[in-house]
C-alpha positions as CSV (number, residue, x, y, z in Angstrom):
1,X,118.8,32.0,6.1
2,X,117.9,28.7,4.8
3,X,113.7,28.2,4.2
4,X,112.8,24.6,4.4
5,X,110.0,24.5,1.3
6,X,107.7,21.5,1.4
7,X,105.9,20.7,-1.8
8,X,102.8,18.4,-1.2
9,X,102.3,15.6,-4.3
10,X,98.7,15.0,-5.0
11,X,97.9,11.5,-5.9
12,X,95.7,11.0,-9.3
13,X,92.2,9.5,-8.4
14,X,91.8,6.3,-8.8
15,X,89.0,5.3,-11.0
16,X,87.7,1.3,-11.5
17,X,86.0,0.1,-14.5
18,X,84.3,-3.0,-14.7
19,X,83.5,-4.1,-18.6
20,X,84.2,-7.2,-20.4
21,X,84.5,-5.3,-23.8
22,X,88.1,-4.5,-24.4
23,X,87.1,-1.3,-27.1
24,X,85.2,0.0,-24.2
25,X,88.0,-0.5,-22.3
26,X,91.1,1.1,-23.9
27,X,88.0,4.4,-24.9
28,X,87.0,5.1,-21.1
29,X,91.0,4.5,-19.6
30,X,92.4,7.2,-22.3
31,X,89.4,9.6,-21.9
32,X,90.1,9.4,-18.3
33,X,93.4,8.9,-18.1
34,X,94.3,12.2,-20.5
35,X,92.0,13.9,-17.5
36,X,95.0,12.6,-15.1
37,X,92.7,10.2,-13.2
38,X,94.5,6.7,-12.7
39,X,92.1,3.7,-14.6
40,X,91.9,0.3,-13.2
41,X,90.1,-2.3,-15.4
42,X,88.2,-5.4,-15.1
43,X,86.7,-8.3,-17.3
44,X,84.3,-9.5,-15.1
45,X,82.8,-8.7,-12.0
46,X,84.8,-11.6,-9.3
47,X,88.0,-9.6,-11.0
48,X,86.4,-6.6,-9.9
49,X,85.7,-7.1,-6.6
50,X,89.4,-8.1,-6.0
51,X,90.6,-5.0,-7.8
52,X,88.3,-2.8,-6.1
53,X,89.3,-4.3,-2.5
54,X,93.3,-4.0,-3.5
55,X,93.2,-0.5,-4.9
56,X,90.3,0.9,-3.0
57,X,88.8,3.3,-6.1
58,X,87.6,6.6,-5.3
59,X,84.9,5.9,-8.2
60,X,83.3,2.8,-9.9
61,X,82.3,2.3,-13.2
62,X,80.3,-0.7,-14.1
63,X,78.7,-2.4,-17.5
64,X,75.3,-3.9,-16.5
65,X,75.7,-7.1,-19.1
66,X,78.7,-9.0,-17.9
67,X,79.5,-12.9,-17.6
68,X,79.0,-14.5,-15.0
69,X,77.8,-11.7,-12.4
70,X,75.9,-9.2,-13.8
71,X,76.3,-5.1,-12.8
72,X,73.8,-4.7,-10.8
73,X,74.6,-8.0,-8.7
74,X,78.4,-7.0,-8.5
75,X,77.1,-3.4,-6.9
76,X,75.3,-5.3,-4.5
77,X,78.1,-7.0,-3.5
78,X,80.3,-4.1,-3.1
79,X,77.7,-2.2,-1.0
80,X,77.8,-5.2,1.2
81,X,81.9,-4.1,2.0
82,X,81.8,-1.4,4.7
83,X,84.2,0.5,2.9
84,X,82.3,0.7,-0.2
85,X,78.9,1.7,0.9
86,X,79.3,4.9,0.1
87,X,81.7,4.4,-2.6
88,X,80.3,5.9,-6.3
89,X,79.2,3.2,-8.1
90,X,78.0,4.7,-11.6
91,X,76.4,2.0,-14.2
92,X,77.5,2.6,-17.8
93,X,76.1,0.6,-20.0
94,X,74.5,0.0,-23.3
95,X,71.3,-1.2,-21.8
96,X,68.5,1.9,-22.3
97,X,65.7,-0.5,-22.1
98,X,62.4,1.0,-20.0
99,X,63.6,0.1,-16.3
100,X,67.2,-0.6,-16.7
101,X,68.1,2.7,-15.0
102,X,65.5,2.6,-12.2
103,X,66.4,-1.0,-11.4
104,X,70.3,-0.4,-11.6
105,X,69.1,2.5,-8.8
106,X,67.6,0.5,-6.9
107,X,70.4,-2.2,-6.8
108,X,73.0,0.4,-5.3
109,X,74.3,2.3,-8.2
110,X,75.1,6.2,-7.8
111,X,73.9,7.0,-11.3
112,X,73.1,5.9,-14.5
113,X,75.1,6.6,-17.9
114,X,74.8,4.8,-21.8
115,X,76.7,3.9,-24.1
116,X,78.3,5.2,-26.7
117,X,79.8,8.0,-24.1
118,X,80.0,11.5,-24.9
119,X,84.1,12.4,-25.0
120,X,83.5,15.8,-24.3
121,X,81.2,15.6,-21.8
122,X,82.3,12.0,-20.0
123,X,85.1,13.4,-17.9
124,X,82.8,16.4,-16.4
125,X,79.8,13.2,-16.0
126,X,82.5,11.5,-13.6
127,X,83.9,14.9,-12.3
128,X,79.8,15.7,-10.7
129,X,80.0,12.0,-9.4
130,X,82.8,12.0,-7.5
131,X,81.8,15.2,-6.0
132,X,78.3,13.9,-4.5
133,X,75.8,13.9,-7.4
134,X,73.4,11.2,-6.9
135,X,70.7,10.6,-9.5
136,X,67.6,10.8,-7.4
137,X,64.8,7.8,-7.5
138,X,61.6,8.0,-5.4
139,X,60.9,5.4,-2.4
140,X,58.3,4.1,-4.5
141,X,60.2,3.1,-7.6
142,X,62.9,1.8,-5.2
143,X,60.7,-0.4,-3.0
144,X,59.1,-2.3,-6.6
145,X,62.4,-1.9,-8.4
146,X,64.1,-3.6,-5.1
147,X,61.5,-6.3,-5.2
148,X,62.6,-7.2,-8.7
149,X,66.2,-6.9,-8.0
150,X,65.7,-9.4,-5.4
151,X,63.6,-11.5,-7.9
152,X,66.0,-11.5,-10.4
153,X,69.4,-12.6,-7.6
154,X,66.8,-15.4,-6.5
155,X,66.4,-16.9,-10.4
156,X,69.8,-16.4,-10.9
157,X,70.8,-17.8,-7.4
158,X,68.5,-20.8,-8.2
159,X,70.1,-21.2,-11.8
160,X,73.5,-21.2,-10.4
161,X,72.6,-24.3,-7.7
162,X,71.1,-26.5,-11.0
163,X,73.9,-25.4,-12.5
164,X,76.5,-26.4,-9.6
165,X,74.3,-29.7,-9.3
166,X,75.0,-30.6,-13.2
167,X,78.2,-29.4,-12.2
168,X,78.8,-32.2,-9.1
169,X,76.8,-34.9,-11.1
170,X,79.2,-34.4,-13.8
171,X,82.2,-34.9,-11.8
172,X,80.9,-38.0,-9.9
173,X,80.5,-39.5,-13.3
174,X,83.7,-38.3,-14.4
175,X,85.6,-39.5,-11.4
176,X,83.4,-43.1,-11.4
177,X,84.6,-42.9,-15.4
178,X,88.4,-42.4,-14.5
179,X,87.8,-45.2,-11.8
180,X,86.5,-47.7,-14.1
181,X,89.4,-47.1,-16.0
182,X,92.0,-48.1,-13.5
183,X,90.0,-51.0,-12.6
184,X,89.9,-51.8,-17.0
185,X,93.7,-51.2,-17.2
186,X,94.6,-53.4,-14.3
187,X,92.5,-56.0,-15.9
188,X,94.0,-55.4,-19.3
189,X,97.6,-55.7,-18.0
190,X,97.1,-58.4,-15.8
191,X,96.2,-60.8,-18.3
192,X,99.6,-60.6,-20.6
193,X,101.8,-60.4,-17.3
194,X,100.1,-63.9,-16.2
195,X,101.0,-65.0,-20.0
196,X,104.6,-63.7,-19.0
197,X,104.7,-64.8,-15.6
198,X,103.8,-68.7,-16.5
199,X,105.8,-69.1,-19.2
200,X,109.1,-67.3,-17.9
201,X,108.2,-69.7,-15.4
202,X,108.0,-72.7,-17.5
203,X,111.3,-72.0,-19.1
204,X,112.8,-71.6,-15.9
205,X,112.1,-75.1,-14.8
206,X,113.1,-76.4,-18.8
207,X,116.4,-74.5,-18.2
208,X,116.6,-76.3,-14.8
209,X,116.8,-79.7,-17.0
210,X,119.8,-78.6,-19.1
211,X,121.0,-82.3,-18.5
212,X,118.0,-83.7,-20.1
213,X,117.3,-83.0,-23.5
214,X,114.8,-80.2,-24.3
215,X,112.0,-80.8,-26.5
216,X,112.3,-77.9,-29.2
217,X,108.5,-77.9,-29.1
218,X,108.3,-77.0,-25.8
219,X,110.6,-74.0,-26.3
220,X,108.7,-72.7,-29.3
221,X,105.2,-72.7,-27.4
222,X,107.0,-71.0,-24.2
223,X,108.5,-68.3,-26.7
224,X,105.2,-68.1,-28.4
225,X,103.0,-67.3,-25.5
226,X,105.8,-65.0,-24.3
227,X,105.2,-63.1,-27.7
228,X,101.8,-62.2,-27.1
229,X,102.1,-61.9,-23.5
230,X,104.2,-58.7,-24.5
231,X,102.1,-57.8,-27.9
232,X,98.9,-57.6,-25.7
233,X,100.7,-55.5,-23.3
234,X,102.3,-53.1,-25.9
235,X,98.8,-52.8,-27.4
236,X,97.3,-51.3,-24.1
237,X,100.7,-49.1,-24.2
238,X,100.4,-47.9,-27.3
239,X,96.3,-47.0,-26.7
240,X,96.8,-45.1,-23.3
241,X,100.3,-43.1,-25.2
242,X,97.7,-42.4,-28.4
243,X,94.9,-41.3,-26.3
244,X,97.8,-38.9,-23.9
245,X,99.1,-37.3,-26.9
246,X,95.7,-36.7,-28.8
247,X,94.5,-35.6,-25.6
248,X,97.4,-32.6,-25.4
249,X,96.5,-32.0,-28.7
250,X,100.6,-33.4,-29.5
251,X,99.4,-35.6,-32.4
252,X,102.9,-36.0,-34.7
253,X,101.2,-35.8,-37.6
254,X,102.7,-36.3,-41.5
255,X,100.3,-35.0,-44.0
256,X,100.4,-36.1,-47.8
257,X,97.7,-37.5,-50.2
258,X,96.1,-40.5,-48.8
259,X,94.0,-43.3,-50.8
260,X,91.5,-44.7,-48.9
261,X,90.9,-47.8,-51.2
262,X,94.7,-48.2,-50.3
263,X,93.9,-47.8,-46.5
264,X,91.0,-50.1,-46.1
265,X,92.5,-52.9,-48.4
266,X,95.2,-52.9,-45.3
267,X,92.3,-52.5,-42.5
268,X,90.8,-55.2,-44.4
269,X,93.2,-57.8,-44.3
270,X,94.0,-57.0,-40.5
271,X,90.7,-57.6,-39.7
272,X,89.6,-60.7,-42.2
273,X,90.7,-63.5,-39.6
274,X,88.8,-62.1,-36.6
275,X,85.6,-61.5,-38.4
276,X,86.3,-65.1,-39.6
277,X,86.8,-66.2,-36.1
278,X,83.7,-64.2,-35.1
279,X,81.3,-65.8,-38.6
280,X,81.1,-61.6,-39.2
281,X,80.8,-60.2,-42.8
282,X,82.7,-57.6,-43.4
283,X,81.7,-55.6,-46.5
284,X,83.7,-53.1,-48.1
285,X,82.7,-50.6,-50.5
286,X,84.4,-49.3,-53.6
287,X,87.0,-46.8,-52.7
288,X,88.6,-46.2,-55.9
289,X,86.2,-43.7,-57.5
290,X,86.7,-41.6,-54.3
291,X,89.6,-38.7,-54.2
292,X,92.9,-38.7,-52.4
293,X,92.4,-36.9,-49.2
294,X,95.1,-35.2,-47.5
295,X,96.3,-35.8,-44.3
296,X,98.7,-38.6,-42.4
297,X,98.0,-42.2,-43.6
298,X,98.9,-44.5,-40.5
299,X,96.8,-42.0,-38.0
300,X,94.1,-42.4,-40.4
301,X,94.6,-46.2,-40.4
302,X,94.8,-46.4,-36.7
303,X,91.4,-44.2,-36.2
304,X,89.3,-46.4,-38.8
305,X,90.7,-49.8,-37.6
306,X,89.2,-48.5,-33.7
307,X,86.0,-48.3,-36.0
308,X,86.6,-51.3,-37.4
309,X,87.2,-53.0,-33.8
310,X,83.8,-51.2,-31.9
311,X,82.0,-52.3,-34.3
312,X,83.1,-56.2,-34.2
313,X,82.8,-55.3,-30.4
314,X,78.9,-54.6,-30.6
315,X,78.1,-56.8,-33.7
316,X,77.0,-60.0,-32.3
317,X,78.5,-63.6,-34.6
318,X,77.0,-64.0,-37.8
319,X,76.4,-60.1,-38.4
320,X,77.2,-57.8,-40.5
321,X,79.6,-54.8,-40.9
322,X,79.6,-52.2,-43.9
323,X,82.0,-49.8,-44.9
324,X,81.4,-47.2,-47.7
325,X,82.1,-43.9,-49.1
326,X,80.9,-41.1,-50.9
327,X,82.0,-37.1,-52.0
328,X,79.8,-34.7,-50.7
329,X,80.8,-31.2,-52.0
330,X,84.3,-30.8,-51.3
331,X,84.7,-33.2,-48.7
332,X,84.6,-37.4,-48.1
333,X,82.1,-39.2,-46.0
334,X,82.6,-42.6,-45.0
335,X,80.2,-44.5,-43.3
336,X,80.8,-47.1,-40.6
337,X,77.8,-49.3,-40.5
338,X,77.1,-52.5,-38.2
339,X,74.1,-55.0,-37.3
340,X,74.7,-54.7,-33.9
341,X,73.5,-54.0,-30.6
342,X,73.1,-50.3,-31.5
343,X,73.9,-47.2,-28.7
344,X,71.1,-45.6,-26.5
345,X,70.1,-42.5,-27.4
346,X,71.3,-40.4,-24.5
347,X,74.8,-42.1,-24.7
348,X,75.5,-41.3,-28.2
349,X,76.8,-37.5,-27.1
350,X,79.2,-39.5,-24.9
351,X,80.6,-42.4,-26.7
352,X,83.6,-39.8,-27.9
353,X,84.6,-38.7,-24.5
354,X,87.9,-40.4,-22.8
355,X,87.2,-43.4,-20.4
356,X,83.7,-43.4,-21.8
357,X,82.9,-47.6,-21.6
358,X,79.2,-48.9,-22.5
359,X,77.7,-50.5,-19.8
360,X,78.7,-52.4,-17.4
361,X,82.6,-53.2,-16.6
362,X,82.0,-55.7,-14.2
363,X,81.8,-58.7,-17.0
364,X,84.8,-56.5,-18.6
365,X,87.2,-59.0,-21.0
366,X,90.3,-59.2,-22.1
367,X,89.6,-60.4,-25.4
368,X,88.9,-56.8,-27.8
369,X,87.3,-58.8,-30.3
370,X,84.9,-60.7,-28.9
371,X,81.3,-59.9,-28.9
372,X,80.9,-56.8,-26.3
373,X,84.6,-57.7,-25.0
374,X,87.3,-55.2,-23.6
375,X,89.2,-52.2,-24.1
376,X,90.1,-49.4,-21.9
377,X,87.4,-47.6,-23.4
378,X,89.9,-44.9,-25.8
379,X,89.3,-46.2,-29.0
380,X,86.8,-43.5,-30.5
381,X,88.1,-40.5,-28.5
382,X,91.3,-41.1,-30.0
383,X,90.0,-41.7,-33.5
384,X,87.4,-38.4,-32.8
385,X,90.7,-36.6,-31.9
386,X,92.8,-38.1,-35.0
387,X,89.5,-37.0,-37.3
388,X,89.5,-33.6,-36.1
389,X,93.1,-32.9,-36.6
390,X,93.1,-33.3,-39.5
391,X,90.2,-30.9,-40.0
392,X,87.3,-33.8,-40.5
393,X,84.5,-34.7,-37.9
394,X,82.8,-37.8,-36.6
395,X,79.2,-38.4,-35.4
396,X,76.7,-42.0,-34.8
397,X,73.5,-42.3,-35.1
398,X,71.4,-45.3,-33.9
399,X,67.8,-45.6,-32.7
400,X,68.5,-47.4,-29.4
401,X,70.2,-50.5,-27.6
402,X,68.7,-53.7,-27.9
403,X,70.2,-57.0,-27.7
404,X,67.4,-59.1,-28.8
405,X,66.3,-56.8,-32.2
406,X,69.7,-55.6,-33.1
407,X,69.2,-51.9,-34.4
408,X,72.9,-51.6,-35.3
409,X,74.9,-48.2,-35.4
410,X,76.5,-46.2,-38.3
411,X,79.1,-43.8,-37.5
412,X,79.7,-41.0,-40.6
413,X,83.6,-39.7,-41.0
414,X,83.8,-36.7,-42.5
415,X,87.2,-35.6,-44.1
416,X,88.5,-32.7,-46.3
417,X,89.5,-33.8,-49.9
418,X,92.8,-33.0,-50.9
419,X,93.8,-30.1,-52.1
420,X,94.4,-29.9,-56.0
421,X,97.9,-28.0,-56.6
């Protein structure tokens, strides 16, 4: 005789727990999970929900404090899901303060347990849950305690919508910012393409008149305005492939000492015939008392000459621009200091960011040197990115914008020194 024996398999008990504290964590899932019960955790309480709908838990543990949704909101929610309305929903938190437990009642939870638990007597706490205790609270306390639950989800509701406004009125200027900057780089490229264009044109029609003699002067000012039709170009190539790679954080860098007297005697003489064109003074300080810094010399160049070219940007003709430095402790500061038309107050936070371009575009020029002329509006977030990598920080400071009084700006660089071996 053969007996057909059928063993029923009981399936563990699934138990979710909602906590953004990973110590918490990893102590409630081995507690538990030494008890045979199968732990499901969460960070945060939009993760929760989404576990609690896939797995379906015959128990809920939840942390009061958590980002973005608090406890007591999240067991709202889940008493809102038909399948969870009578669900165990058990706070455990840290929060003892005079109310917490009567208003995490009155929100939906089962019961109410602090932190730090009791090992020994956690897993019997959770046993008496999931058999039907439920922690009693009187009509009274829940009506008031309700009230202020609903208080609390309409200041946090209301929060949230002046958030999400910030929110939207950031993107719109972020999205008017990114256009602007099409509009700029268009501009910017249009300008050495019509240098190209014209004068690939004009040696077309010289090249037509092989049979004629060609004036060699006329083919050195058709290669000459060729040349900087391309240099222009390869300068707004070069800006936008600086700002993409300091943007992925991809700066190549090549660290060694660097001497800054050495640095702005080049940035000097790069810029001595445009502040002569413009009737600027530039003044440069003493660098050679200053230390070697450490940290990759043509970056450094490239961020200080952007500097160098905002400030001639916003300096009106006959002003002037100072450049100095100074140890302070263990690092450099050097100061970046102009007579021009200075930055508002609420722009200064924003200056840094990519896109960023003071004012107006609409009277945008080509020209990056001339008084409040072009750019595609990179310059300082790539030299706040270059500063930063190599451990150093930037800031301005400038009492407003005015055109007529001339406040001026000073930007302060702040760099490590390097280290002594």
């Amino acid at each position: 005789m053969i007996i057909n024996t059928v063993v029923e398999y009981t399936r563990p008990v699934k138990i979710l727990y909602i906590e953004d504290n990973n110590a918490s964590r990893l102590l409630v899932q081995r507690v538990l999970g030494s008890k045979g019960y199968e732990v499901y955790v969460a960070n945060d309480g939009l993760e929760g929900i989404t576990i609690a709908r896939e797995q379906q838990p015959r128990l809920i543990l939840m942390d009061i404090n958590l980002p973005n949704m608090d406890g007591r909101e999240i067991t709202t929610r889940l008493r809102s899901i038909p399948h969870f309305a009578n669900v165990p929903i058990v706070a455990l938190t840290a929060n003892n303060s005079p109310g917490s437990r009567e208003l995490a009642l009155a929100a939906g939870c089962t019961g109410f347990l602090t932190k730090p638990i009791n090992v020994s007597q956690f897993p019997k706490q959770v046993e008496d849950f999931l058999q039907g205790r439920i922690e009693p609270l009187s009509e009274t306390e829940r009506a008031q305690h309700l009230q202020l639950h609903a208080q609390k989800l309409v200041e946090r509701l209301e929060s949230k919508v002046r958030e999400l406004e910030n929110v939207n009125k950031r993107l719109r200027e972020l999205d008017q910012m990114k256009s602007d900057f099409i509009v700029l780089v268009s501009h910017e490229l249009r300008t050495p393409l019509t240098l190209i264009s014209g004068y690939s044109y004009l040696l077309e029609e010289n090249l037509k008149r092989a049979e004629k003699i060609v004036a060699v002067e006329s083919l050195s000012n058709v290669a000459v305005g060729l040349n900087l039709g391309v240099a222009r170009m390869q300068e707004v190539i070069d800006e936008i492939i600086n700002f993409s790679r300091v943007a992925a954080g991809m700066l190549d860098l090549s660290f060694g000492p660097v001497s800054l007297q050495a640095l702005f005697n080049d940035i000097e003489q790069e810029f001595s015939k445009i502040c002569e064109k413009r009737h600027l003074s530039l003044h440069m300080g003493d660098f050679y008392h200053l230390p070697l810094i450490e940290g990759d010399g043509n970056q450094l160049r490239l961020a200080f000459s952007n500097l160098l070219s905002n400030a001639i940007k916003f300096t009106p003709d006959g002003g002037h621009i100072y450049v100095v430095g100074r140890t302070v402790g263990n690092i450099v500061e050097v100061l970046v200091r102009d007579t021009g038309i200075g930055i508002p107050a609420e722009e200064q936070s924003r200056i840094f960011e990519q896109f960023y371009v003071l004012g107006s575009i609409e009277h945008h020029s080509t020209s990056k040197h001339a008084f409040q002329g072009g750019g595609l509006g990179l310059g300082l977030a790539v030299a706040k990115g270059i500063f930063e990598a190599h451990n150093g920080r930037i800031s301005v400071e400038s009492e407003r914008r005015d055109l007529d009084n001339l406040p001026g700006s000073t930007f302060h660089i702040f760099l490590p020194i390097k280290r002594q071996l």
